[in-house]
C-alpha positions in Angstrom: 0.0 0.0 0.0 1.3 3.4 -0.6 2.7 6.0 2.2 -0.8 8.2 2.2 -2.9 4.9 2.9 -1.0 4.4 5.8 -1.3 7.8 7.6 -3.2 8.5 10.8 -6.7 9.6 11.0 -7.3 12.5 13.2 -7.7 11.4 16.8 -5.8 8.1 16.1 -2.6 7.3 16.9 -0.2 5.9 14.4 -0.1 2.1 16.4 -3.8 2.4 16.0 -4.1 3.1 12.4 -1.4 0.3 11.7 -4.2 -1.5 13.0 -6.8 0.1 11.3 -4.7 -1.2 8.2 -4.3 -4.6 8.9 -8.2 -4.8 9.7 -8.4 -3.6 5.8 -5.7 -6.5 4.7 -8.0 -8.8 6.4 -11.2 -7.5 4.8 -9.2 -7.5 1.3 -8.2 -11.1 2.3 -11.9 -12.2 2.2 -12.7 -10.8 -0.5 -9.5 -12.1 -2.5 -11.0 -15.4 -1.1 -14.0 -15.3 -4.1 -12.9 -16.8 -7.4 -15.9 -16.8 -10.2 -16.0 -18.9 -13.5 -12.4 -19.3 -13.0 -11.6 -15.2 -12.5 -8.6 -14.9 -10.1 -10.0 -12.1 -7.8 -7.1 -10.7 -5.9 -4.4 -9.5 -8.8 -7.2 -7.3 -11.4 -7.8 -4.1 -9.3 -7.6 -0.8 -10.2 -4.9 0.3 -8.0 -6.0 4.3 -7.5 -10.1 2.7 -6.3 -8.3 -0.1 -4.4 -6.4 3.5 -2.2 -9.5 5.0 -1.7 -10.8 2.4 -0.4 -8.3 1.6 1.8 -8.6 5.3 3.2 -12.1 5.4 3.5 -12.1 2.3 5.7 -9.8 3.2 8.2 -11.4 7.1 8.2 -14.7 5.1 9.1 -13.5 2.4 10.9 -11.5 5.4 13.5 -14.6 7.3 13.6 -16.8 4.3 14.8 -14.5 3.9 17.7 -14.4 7.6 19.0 -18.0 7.3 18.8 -17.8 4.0 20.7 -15.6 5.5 22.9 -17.6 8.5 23.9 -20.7 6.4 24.1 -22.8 7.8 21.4 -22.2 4.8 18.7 -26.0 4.3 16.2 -26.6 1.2 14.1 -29.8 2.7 12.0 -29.6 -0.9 10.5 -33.3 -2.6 12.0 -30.5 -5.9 12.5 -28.8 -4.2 15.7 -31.1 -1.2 16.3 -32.6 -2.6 19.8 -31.9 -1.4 23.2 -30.2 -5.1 23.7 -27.3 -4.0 21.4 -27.3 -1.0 22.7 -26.9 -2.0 26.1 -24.1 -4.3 25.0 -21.2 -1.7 23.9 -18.5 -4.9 22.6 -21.0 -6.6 20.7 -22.5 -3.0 19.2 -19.4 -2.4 18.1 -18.6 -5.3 16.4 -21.6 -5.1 14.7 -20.9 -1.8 13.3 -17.1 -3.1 12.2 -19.0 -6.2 10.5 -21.3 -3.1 8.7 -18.1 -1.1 7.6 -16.4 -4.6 6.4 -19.8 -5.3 4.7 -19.6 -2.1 2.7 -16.1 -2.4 1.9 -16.3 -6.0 0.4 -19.0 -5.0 -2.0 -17.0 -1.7 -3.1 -14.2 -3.6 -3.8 -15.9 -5.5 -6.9 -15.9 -1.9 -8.3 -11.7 -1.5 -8.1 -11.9 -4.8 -10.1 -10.6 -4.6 -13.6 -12.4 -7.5 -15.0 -15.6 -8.3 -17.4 -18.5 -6.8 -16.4 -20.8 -10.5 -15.8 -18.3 -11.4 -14.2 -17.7 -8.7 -11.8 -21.4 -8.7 -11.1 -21.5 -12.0 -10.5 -18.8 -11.6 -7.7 -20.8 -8.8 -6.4 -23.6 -10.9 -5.9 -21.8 -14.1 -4.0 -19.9 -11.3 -2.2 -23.6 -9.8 -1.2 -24.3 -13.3 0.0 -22.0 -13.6 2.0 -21.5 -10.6 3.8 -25.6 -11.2 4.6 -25.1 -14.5 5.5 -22.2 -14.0 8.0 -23.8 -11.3 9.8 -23.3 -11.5 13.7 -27.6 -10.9 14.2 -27.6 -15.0 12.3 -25.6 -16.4 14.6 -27.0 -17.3 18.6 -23.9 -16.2 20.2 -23.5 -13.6 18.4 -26.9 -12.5 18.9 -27.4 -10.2 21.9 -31.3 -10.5 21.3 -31.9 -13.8 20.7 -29.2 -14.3 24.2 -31.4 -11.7 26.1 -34.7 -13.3 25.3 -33.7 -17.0 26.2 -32.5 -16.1 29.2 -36.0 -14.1 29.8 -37.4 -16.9 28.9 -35.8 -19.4 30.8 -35.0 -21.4 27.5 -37.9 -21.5 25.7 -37.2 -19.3 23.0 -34.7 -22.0 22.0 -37.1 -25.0 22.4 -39.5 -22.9 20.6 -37.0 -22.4 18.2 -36.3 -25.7 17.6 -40.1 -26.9 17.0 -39.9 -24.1 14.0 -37.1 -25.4 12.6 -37.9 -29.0 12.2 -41.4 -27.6 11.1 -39.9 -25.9 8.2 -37.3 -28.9 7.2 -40.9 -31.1 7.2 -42.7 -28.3 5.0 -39.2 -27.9 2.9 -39.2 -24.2 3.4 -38.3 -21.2 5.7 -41.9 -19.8 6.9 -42.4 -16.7 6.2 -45.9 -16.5 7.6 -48.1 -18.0 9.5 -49.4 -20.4 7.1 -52.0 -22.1 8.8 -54.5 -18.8 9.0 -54.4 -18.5 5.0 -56.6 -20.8 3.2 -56.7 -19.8 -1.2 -61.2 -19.4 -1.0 -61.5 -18.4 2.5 -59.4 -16.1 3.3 -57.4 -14.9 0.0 -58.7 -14.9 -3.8 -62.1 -14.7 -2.5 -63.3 -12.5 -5.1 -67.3 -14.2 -6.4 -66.6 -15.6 -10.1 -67.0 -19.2 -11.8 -64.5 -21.5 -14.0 -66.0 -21.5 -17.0 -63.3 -23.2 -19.5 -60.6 -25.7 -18.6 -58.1 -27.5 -20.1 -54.5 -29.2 -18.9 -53.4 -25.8 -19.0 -55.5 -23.4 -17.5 -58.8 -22.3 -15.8 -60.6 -19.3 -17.2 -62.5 -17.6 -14.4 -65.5 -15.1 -15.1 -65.9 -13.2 -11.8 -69.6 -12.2 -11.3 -70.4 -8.3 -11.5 -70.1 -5.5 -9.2 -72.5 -3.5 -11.3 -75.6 -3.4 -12.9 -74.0 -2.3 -16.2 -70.6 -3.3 -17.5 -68.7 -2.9 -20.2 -68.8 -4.8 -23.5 -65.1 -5.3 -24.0 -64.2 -8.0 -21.4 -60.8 -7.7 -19.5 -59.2 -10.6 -19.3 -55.9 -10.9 -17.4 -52.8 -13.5 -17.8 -51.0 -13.4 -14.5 -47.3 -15.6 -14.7 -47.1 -19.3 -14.7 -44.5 -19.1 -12.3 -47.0 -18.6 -9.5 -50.3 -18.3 -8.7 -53.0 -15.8 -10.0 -54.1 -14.6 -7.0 -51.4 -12.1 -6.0 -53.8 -9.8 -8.1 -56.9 -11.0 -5.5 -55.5 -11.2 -2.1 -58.0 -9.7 0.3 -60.6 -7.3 -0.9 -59.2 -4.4 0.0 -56.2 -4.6 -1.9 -57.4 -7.2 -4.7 -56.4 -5.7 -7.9 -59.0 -8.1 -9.4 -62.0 -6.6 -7.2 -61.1 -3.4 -8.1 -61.4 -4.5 -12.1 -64.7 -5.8 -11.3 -65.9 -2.3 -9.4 -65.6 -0.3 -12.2 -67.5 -2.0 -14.5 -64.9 -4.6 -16.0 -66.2 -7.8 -17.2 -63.1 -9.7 -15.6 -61.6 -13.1 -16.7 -58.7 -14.4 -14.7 -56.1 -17.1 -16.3 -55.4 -20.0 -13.4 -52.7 -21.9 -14.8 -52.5 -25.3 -13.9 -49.6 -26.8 -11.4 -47.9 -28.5 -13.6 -47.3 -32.5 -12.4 -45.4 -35.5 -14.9 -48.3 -35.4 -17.2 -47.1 -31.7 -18.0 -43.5 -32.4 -17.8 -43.0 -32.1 -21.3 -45.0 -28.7 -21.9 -43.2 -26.3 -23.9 -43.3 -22.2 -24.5 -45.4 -22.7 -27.5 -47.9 -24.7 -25.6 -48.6 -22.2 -23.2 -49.0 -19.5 -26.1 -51.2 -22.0 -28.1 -53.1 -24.1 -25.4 -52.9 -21.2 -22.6 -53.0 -17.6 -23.5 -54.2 -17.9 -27.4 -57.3 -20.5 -25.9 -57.9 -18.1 -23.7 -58.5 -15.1 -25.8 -60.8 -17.4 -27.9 -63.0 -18.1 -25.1 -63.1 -14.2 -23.9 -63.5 -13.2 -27.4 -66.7 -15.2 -27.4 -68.1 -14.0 -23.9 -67.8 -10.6 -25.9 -70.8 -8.7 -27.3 -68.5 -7.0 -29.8 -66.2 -10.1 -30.3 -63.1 -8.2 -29.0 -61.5 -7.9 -25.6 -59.1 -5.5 -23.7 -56.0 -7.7 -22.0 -53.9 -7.7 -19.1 -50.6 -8.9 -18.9 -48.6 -9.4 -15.4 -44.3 -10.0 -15.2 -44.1 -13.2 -17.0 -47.6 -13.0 -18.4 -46.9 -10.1 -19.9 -44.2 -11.5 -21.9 -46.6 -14.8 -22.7 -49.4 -12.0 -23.4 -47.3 -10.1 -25.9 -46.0 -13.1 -27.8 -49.6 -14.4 -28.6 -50.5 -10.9 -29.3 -47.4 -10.9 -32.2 -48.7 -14.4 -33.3 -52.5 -13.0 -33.7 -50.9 -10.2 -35.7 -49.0 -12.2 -37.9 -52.7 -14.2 -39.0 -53.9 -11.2 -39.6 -56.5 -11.4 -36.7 -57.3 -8.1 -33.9 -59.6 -10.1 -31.2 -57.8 -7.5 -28.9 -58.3 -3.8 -28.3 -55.7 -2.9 -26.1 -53.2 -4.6 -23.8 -51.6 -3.3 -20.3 -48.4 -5.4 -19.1 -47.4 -4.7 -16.1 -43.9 -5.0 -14.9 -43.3 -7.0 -18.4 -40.0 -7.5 -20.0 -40.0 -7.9 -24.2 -36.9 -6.2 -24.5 -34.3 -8.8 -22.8 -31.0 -6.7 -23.0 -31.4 -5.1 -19.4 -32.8 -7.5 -17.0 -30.8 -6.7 -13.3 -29.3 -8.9 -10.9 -31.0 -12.0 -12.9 -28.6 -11.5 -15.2 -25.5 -12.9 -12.9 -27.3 -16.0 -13.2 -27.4 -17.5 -16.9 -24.8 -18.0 -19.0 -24.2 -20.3 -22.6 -23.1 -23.3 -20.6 -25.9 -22.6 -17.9 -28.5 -22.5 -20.5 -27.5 -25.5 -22.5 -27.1 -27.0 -19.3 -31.0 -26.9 -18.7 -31.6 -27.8 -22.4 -29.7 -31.1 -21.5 -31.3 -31.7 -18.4 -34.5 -31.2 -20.0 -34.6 -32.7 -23.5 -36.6 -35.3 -22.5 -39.2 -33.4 -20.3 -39.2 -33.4 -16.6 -40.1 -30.4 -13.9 -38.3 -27.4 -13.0 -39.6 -27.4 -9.1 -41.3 -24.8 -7.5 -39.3 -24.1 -4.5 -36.2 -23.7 -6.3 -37.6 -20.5 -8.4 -38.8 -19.7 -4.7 -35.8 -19.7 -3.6 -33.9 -18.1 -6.2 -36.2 -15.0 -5.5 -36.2 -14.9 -2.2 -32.0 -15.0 -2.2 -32.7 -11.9 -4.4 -33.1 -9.7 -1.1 -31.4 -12.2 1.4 -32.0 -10.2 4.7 -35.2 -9.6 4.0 -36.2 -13.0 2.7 -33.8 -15.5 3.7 -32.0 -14.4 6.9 -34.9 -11.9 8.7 -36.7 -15.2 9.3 -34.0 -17.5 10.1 -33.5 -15.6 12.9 -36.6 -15.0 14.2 -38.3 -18.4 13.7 -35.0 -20.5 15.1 -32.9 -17.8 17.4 -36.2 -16.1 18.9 -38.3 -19.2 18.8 -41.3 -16.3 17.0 -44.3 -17.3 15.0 -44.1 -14.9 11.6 -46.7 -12.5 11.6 -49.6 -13.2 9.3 -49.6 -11.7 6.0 -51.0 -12.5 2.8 -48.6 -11.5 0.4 -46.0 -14.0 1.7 -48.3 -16.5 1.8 -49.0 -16.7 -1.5 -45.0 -16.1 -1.9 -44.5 -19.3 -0.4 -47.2 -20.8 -2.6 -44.9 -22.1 -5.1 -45.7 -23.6 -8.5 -44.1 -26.2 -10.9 -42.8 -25.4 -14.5 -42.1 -27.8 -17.3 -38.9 -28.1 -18.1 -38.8 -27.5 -21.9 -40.7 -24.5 -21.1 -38.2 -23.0 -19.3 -35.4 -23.7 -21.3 -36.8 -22.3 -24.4 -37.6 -19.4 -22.5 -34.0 -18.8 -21.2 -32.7 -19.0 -24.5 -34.7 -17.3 -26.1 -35.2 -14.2 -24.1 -32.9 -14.0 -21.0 -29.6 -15.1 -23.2 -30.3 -14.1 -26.2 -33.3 -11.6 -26.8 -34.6 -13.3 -29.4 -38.2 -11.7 -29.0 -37.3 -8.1 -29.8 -35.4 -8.9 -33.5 -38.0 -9.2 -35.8 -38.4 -12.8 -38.0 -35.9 -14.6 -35.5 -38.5 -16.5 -33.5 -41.2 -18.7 -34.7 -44.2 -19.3 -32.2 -47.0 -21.3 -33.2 -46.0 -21.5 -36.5 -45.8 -18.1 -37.6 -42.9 -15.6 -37.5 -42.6 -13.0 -35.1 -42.2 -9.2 -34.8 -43.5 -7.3 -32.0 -43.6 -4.4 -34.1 -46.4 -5.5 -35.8 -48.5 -4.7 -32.3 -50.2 -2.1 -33.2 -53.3 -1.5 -30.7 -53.1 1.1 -27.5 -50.9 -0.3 -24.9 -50.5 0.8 -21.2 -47.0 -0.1 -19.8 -46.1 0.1 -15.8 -43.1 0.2 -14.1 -42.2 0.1 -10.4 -39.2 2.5 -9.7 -37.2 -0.3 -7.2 -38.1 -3.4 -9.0 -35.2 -5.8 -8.3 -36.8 -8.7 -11.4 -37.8 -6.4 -13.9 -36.0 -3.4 -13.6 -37.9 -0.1 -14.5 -35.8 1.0 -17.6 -36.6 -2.5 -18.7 -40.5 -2.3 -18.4 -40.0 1.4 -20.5 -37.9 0.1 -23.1 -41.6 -1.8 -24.7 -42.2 2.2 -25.3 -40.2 1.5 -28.2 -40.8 -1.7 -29.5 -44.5 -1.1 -29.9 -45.8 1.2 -33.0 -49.5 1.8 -31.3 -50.5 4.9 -29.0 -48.6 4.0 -25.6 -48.7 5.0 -22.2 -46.1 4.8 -19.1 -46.2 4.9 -15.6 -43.7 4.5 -12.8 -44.9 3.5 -9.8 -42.9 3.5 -6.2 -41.7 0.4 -5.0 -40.6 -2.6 -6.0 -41.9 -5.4 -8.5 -45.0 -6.2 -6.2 -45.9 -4.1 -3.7 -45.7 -1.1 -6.1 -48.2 -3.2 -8.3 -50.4 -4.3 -5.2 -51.0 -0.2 -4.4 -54.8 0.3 -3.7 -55.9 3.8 -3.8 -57.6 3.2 -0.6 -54.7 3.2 1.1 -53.1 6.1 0.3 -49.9 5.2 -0.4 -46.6 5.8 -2.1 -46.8 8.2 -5.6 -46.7 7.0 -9.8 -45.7 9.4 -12.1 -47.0 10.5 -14.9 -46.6 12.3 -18.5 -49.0 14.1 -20.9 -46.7 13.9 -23.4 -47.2 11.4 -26.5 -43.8 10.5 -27.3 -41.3 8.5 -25.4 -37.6 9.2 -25.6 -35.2 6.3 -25.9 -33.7 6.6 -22.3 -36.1 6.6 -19.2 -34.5 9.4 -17.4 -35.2 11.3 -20.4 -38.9 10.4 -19.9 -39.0 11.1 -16.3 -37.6 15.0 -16.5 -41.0 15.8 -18.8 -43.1 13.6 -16.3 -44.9 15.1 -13.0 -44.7 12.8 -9.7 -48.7 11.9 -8.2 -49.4 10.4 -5.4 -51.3 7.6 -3.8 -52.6 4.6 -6.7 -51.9 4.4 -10.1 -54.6 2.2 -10.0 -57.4 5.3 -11.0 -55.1 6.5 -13.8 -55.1 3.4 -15.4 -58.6 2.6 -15.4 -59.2 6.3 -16.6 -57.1 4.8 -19.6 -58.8 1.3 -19.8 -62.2 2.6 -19.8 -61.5 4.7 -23.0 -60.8 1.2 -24.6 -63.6 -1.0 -23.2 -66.3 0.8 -26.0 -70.0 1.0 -24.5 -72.1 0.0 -21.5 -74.9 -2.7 -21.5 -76.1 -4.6 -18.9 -74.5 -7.0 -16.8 -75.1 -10.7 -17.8 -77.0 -12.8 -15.2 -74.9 -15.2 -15.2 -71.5 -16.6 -16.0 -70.6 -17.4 -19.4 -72.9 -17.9 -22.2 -74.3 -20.7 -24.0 -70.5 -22.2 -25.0 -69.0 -21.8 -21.9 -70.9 -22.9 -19.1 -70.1 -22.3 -15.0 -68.1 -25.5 -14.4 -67.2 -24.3 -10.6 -67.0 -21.5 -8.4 -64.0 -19.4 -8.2 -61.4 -20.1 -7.3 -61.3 -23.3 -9.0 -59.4 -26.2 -8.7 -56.2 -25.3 -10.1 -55.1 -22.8 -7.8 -55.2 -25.0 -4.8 -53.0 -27.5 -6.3 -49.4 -27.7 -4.1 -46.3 -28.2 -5.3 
């Protein structure tokens, strides 16, 4: 290290910085410790960002001792904010060093000189690490979890215990308290009726809210890679209910969990079998014979492909389509990206050339490793160290509610959109026997964003501004991928923003300087929209489904309650 890294921080005398400076070396150390797809960590960094650094450690790492030392040491991290690690001054301040170390590991994959996947993929396993070593996981290192067994007399820990060997029997972490959610009781309880099923799907009709509706029928394609009823949780925040208020004709896509019979499902099947079925059978519920769609994450990639294949036969069944938190354009899709690769991908081809299931709980856990002290390590130590029942809440419910995909599926759909964006160049991909091009999707579209999404970041979700050559509108929302989704007005919270102007500069941050922040829902601004494309009111049919497509059973249906 050079002469200026070593010098003394104000208040610190030169023995103490020297060890101030070996604390770095030992932080570098760690970090020299990560090797990824064969990338030698320690001898690629850029020498001048490796000094700063080095400085900025030992500046912050002096400063969290005087404050120690004067007794006026904060940890604003929720992980060691209680009086317990207040009231313990060693164990506070090792928790702040394990903060500063924290920091310093991850902006050290910033000095590296190396490819950019790979550096981000180092960045990630570095992020892992640094939230799985954290003193709060650990019992003796945890001056909560210490303080409540012993003001328990133990039975924290035996409590603790009985949650962990519940979870190993359930094969997952609990991140609620499961038993007080049941999907028809107390969750997708919105009043509807299956009215067409195949090995695919159930298509529900939800029964009306109003005595006139709509006669362009909304029908919505939530993702296959979990269960619809994120969009119909409880009835105050049921995106589905709120359809249905204001005067929507609603049909709901339940996809089936797939089992072995569905092992060997592929992308076009879904298209052909799921999405393209289901705009038959709304199309015929239909006065007018067309229909307004909804497309959510994964369904709104699904959604958009059928919509290029209708366009390519020359048919329009559909007025308008919204996708929500959708990506068509592949080339910027976050932290997912650290995970696939050419030899990851052809990996999965292999694995599944003969069929077989992708299982649900390892996309679950995939996500949830995504935000690992939220998801992962929040609950690890409250359900073993503290012995604590999760608080009920629905959202993590149905997070844990994990669903099945067939393997082919899911490798055609790496390929063809997370590796190589296939879906964006026109002519390059054949679905359902006809050649696509997005660009040939020319009805109104309505595309939302959430500002923090960590799956399908927001410059993503506006980059469909310009594949699509029909009128277009974008919102951000607050928040991430689904609570800025799952934002009903009624609760007043959180802001969208909003534009008046028609066309949509290449870069986001272009789009944002023109656009005006709003708050609360962007729910109302989007049925504002919606109802300019749903044509005229007539009154609400008595019943659900017609003559074709009779009631087969009531909503929820069958398929949603299947388990993994």
């Amino acid at each position: 290290m050079s002469e200026s890294s070593q010098s003394s921080h104000p208040g610190a005398s030169p023995d103490f910085s020297g060890l101030l400076s070996q604390a770095f070396e030992s932080t570098l150390a760690q970090f020299k410790g990560f090797s990824m797809s064969g990338a030698p960590v320690g001898s690629a960094f850029d020498a001048a960002k490796l000094e700063r650094i080095q400085q900025d450690f030992i500046a912050q790492a002096s400063e969290l001792w005087n404050q120690s030392l004067n007794a006026n040491l904060k940890l604003k991290d929720r992980r060691f904010s209680s009086d317990a690690w207040a009231h313990q001054p060693a164990s506070q301040f090792g928790a702040a060093l394990y903060m500063l170390s924290s920091r310093t590991m991850v902006n050290l994959t910033d000095a590296l000189e190396i490819e950019p996947k790979t550096k981000a993929r180092i960045k990630f396993a570095v992020e892992q690490f640094v939230a799985a070593s954290a003193p709060s996981n650990f019992f003796a290192t945890n001056v909560d979890a210490i303080d409540l067994a012993l003001k328990t007399q133990g039975a924290s820990l035996s409590q603790g215990l009985e949650n962990l060997v519940h979870d190993l029997r359930q094969g997952h972490v609990s991140m609620t308290d499961e038993s007080l959610f049941e999907v028809g009781k107390n969750v997708a309880t919105t009043q509807g009726q299956v009215v067409f099923e195949n090995a695919f799907f159930q298509l529900i009709d939800y029964t009306p809210l109003t005595s006139k509706v709509f006669e362009k029928p909304l029908l919505l394609v939530p993702p296959c890679i979990n269960k619809f009823y994120i969009l119909d949780l409880q009835p105050e925040n049921s995106f589905i209910r709120y359809a249905v208020a204001q005067g929507h004709r609603t049909l709901v896509v339940s996809w089936n969990n797939p089992k072995e019979s569905m092992a060997g499902a592929t992308w076009e099947d879904y298209i052909e079998h799921g999405v393209l079925q289901a705009i038959e059978v709304a199309t015929d519920l239909s006065p007018k014979g067309q229909i307004n769609t909804l497309g959510f994450c994964v369904g709104g990639t699904m959604l958009t492909c059928a919509l290029a294949v209708l366009a390519a036969r020359g048919e329009s069944p559909v007025s308008s389509a919204t996708l929500l938190t959708t990506l068509v354009d592949f080339s910027n899709t976050g932290i997912l990206d650290v995970f696939i690769d050419e030899p990851m991908v052809q990996m999965r081809e292999m694995q599944y050339a003969n069929g077989g299931l992708l299982p649900g709980r390892d996309l679950a856990q995939t996500f949830s490793f995504l935000r690992p002290n939220e998801l992962v390590w929040n609950y690890v130590v409250g359900n073993y160290l503290k012995g604590q029942t999760p608080a009920a809440f629905d959202l993590l419910y149905w997070n844990s509610d994990a669903t099945n995909l067939p393997g082919p599926f899911y490798a055609w759909y790496l390929r063809n959109t997370y590796l190589e964006n296939r879906l964006v160049k026109p002519g390059l991909v054949e679905i359902c026997g006809e050649s696509i091009d997005m660009g040939a999707i020319q009805l109104p579209v309505f595309i939302y964003g959430s500002q923090e999404d960590h799956i399908v970041p927001v410059e993503a979700a506006y980059a469909s501004t310009q594949i699509f050559k029909g009128p277009k509108t974008f919102v951000m929302g607050a928040s991430g991928h689904i609570a800025g989704v799952i934002n009903p007005p009624e609760a007043h919270k959180r802001s969208h923003w909003v534009s008046t102007k028609r066309s949509f500069p290449a870069k986001l941050q272009t789009w944002v300087e023109s656009a005006k922040e709003v708050p609360g829902s962007w729910w109302p601004h989007w049925a504002e929209w919606l109802q300019a494309q749903a044509g005229e009111r007539v009154p609400a049919p008595k019943r659900a489904g017609n003559v074709n497509f009779k009631p087969i059973e009531s909503a929820p249906g069958r398929y949603v309650a299947v388990k993994v």
